[in-house]
C-alpha positions in Angstrom: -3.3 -43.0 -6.9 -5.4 -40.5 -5.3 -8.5 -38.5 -7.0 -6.8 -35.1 -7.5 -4.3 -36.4 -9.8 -6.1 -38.9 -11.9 -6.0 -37.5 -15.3 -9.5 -35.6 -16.4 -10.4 -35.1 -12.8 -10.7 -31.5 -10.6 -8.5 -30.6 -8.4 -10.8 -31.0 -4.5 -8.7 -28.2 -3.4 -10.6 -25.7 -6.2 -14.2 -26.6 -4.8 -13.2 -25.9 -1.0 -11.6 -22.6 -2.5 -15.4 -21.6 -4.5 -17.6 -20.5 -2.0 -14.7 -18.5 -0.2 -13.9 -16.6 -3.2 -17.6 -16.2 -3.9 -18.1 -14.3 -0.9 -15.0 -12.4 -1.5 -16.2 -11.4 -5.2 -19.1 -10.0 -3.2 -17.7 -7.4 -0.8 -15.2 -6.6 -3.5 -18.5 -5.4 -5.4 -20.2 -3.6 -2.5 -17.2 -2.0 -1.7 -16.7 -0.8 -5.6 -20.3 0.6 -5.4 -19.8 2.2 -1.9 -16.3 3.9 -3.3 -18.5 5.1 -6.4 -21.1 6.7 -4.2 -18.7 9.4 -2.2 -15.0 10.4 -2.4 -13.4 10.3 0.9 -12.6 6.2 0.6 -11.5 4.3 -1.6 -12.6 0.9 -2.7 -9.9 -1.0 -0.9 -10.7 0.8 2.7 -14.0 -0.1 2.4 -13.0 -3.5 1.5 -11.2 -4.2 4.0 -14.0 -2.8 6.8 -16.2 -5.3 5.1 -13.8 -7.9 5.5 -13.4 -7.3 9.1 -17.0 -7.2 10.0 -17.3 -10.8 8.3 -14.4 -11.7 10.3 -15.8 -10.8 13.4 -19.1 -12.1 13.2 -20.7 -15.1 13.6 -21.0 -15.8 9.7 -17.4 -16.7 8.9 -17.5 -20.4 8.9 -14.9 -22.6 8.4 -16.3 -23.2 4.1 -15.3 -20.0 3.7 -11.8 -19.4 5.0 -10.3 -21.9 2.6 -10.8 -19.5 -0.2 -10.3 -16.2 1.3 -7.0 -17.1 3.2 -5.8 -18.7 -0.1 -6.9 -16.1 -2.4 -5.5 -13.1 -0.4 -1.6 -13.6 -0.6 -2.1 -14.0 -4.9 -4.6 -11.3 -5.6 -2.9 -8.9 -3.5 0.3 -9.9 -5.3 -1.6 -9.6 -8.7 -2.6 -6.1 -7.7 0.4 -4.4 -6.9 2.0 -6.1 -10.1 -0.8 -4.5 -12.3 -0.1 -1.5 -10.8 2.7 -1.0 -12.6 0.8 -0.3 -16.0 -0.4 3.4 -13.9 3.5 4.6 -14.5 5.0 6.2 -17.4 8.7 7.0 -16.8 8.3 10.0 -19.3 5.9 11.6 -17.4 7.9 11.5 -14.5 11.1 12.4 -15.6 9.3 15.5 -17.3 9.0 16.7 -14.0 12.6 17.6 -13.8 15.8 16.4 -12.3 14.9 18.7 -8.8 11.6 17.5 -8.3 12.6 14.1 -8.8 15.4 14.4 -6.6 12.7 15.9 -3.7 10.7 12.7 -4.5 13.2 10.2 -3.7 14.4 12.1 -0.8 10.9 12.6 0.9 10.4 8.8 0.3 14.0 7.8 1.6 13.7 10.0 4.9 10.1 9.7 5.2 10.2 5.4 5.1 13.6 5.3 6.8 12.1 7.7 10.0 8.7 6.0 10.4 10.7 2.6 10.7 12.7 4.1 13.3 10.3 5.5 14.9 7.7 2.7 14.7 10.1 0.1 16.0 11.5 3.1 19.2 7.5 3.1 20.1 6.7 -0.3 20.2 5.9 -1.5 16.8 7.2 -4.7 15.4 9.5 -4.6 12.8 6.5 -6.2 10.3 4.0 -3.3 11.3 6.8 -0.7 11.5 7.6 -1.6 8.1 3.9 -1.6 6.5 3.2 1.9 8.4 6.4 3.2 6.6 5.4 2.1 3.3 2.0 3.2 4.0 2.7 6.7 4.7 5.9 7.1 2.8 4.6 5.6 -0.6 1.2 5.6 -1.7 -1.3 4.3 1.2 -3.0 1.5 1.3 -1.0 -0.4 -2.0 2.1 0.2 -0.7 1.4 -1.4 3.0 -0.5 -4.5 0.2 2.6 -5.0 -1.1 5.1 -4.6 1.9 3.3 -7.2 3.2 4.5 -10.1 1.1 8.2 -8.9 2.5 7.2 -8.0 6.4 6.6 -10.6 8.7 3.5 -8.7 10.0 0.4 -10.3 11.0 -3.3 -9.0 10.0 -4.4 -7.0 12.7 -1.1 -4.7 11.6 -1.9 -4.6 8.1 -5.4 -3.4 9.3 -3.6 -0.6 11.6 -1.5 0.6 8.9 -3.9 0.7 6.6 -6.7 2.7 9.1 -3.7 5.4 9.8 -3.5 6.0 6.0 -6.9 6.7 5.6 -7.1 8.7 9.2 -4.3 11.2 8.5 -4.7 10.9 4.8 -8.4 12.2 5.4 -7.1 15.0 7.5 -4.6 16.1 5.2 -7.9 16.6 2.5 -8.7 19.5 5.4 -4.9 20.6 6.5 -3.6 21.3 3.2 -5.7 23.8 1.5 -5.9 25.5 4.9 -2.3 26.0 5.5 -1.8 26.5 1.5 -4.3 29.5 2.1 -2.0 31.1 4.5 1.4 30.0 2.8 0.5 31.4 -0.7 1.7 28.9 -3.3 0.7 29.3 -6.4 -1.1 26.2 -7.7 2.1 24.2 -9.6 4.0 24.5 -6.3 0.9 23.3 -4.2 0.2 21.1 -6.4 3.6 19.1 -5.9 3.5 19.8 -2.2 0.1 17.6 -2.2 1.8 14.8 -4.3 4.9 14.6 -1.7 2.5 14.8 1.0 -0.4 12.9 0.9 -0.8 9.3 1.2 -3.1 8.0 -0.9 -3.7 8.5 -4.8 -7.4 9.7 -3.8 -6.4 11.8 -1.2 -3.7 13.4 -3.3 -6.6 14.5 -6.0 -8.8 15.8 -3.5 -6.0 17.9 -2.0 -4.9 19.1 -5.4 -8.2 19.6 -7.2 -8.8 22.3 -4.9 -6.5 24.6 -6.0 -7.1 23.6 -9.8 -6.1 21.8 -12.8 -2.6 23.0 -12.7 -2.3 21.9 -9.3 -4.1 18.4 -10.0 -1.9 17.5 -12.9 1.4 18.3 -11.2 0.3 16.5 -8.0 -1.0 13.6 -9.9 2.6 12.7 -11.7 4.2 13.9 -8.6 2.3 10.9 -6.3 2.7 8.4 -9.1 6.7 9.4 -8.6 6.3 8.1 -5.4 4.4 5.1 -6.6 7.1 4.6 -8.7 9.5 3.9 -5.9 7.4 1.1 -4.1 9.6 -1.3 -6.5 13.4 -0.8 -5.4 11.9 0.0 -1.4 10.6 -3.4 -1.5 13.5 -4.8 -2.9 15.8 -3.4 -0.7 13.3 -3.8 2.6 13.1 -7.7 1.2 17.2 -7.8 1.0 17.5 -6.1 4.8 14.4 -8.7 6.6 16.7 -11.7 4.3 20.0 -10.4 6.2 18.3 -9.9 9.5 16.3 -13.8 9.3 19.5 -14.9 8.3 21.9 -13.5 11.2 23.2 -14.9 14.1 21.5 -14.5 17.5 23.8 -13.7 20.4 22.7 -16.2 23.4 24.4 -17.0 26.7 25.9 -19.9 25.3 27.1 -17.8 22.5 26.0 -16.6 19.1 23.8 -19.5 17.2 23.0 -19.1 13.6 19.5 -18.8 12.4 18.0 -20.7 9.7 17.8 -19.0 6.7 15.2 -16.6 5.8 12.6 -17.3 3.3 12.3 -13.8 2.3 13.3 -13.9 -1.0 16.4 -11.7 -2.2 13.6 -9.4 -4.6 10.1 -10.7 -4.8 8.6 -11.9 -8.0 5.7 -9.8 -7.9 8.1 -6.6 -7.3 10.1 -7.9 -10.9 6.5 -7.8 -12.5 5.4 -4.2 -11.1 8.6 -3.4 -12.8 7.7 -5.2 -16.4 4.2 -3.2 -16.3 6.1 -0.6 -15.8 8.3 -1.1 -18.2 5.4 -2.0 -20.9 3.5 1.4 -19.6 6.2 3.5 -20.3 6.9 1.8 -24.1 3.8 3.5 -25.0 2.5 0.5 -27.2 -1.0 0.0 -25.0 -4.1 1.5 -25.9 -5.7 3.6 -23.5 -8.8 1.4 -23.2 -6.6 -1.3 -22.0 -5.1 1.2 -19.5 -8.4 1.9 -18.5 -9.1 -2.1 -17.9 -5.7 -2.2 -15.7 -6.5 0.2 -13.7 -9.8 -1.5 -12.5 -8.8 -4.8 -12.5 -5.9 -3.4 -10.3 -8.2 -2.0 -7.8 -10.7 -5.3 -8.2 -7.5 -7.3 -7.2 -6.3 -5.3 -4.5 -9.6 -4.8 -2.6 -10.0 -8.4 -2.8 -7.3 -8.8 -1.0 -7.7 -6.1 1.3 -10.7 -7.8 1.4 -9.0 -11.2 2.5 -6.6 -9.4 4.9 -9.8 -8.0 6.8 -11.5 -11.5 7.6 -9.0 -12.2 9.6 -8.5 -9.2 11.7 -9.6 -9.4 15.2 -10.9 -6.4 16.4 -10.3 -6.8 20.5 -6.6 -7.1 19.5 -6.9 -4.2 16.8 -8.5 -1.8 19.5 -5.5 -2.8 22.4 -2.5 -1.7 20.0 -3.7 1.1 18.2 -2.7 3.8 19.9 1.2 3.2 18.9 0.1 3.0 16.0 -1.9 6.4 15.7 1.1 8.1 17.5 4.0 6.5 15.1 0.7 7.8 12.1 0.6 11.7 13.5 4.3 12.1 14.1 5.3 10.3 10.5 2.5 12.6 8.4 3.8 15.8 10.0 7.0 14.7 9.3 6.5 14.3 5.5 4.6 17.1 5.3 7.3 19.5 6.8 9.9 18.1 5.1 8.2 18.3 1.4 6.7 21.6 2.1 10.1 22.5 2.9 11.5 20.9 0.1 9.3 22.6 -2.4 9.9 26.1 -1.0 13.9 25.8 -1.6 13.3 23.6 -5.0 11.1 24.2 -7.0 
């Protein structure tokens, strides 16, 4: 009987894990303190820079990829299941049954037109599907979470999540420009920013602009979007199961494929939904909201973190120019189509 399962002893596996995770407890910290210090990005951005600069130096040995490729797929699952506890169903539905209806539909056309578009210009279906989620749902969470569904390789998760924080950083700019020549008054801008802007940061430094009315109403707006990472997973992971299960037309004929692992609704995606679920009950104090909503972050910039170690940069710098074209053309998309929405809605 081998050492690692004899009764009393450690698991080997957890000590070639510990100096992995170690390291990746580190840049999850630097890149908290670096978030604290300025507004424009977030923790898990930064988390995932310092990831990629380990990876591409001369510093990543072999002791410490054990850990960080093991830990990455889990904490980033973790994350977007904690996630869940930032969404009260009330809240939303007090927004009313039109601007819920404008979310859904900015999320639906938004998602279903990046795909196409990502996949017309040269994107895989993996990275087409994170740079939808990305842009269509809330940043750089969503494309953590489509992740587990796409088959997309790092140095796409890195793209997606760079084109997020690009255009969502320009849209901090745009918005408040274009808002001073449009003339809504701060409710209405206030949901244009929430169907608009990418990330949940981006979102309040958009809205905050134009004041507390506007940041509330943009706040519950973008968690509505949020909201709807759950069934777009589900439904993304039912579609990639169909498609890895189909059969391939060949010259000898059409030959079935093996079946898809992709599972029919991921289990993290059935836990986003039970935080939610618990969230919305209204039986958690607010201190323990408070302690969700960091750990959520911690957990998610690990693996951001993670993700970024193994991103080559050569590769990164060839393809992103589809990417930044698929990034422009999708964020002026959702922008004219919410704006529009808002001015014949609300």
């Amino acid at each position: 009987m081998s050492s690692s399962s004899t009764p009393g002893t450690r698991d080997p596996r957890f000590g070639a894990w510990v100096p992995g995770l170690l390291v990746m407890a580190g840049g999850v910290a630097t890149a908290m303190v670096l978030a604290s210090l300025q507004s424009v990005l977030g923790a898990l951005v930064i988390a995932l820079v310092l990831g990629i600069l380990l990876g591409n130096s001369g510093l990543y040995a072999s002791t410490l990829r054990t850990g960080i490729r093991g830990g990455t797929k889990r904490l980033l699952r973790s994350g977007v299941v904690l996630l869940g506890l930032q969404l009260a169903l009330p809240d939303i539905l007090a927004l009313g049954p039109q601007v819920v209806l404008l979310i859904v539909a900015c999320v639906t056309l938004s998602f279903s037109g990046t795909l196409w578009l990502g996949e017309r210009l040269g994107l895989t279906r993996g990275g087409a599907l994170l740079m939808a989620a990305g842009l269509s749902i809330c940043g750089a969470s969503a494309v953590a979470g489509m992740q587990g569904i796409a088959d997309a390789d790092d140095d796409e998760v890195a793209s997606a999540v760079a084109m997020v924080t690009l255009y969502g950083s320009l849209m901090i700019v745009v918005l408040p420009l274009l808002n001073a020549g449009l003339g809504l008054d701060p409710t209405r801008f206030g949901v244009w920013s929430g169907l608009a802007v990418h990330e949940v940061a981006q979102v309040v430094a958009v809205a905050s602009t134009a004041g507390t009315m506007a940041l509330a109403s943009a706040t519950v707006v973008k968690l509505g979007r949020v909201l709807l990472l759950a069934p777009v997973a589900a439904l993304a992971g039912l579609g990639e199961r169909r498609r890895a299960s189909a059969p391939v037309s060949t010259a000898e004929g059409a030959v079935e494929r093996a079946g898809g692992s992709t599972p029919l609704v991921p289990l993290f995606v059935l836990g986003f939904l039970a935080m939610v679920a618990l969230r919305s009950a209204g039986i958690l104090p607010e201190p323990v909201l408070d302690a969700g909503r960091l750990l959520t972050t911690i957990l998610l910039a690990a693996g951001m973190f993670g993700l970024g170690a193994g991103i080559d940069v050569r590769r990164l710098l060839r393809t992103g120019g589809r990417f930044a074209l698929v990034g422009a053309a999708s964020t002026v998309f959702l922008g004219g189509i919410s704006l529009l929405g808002v001015l014949l809605l609300t």
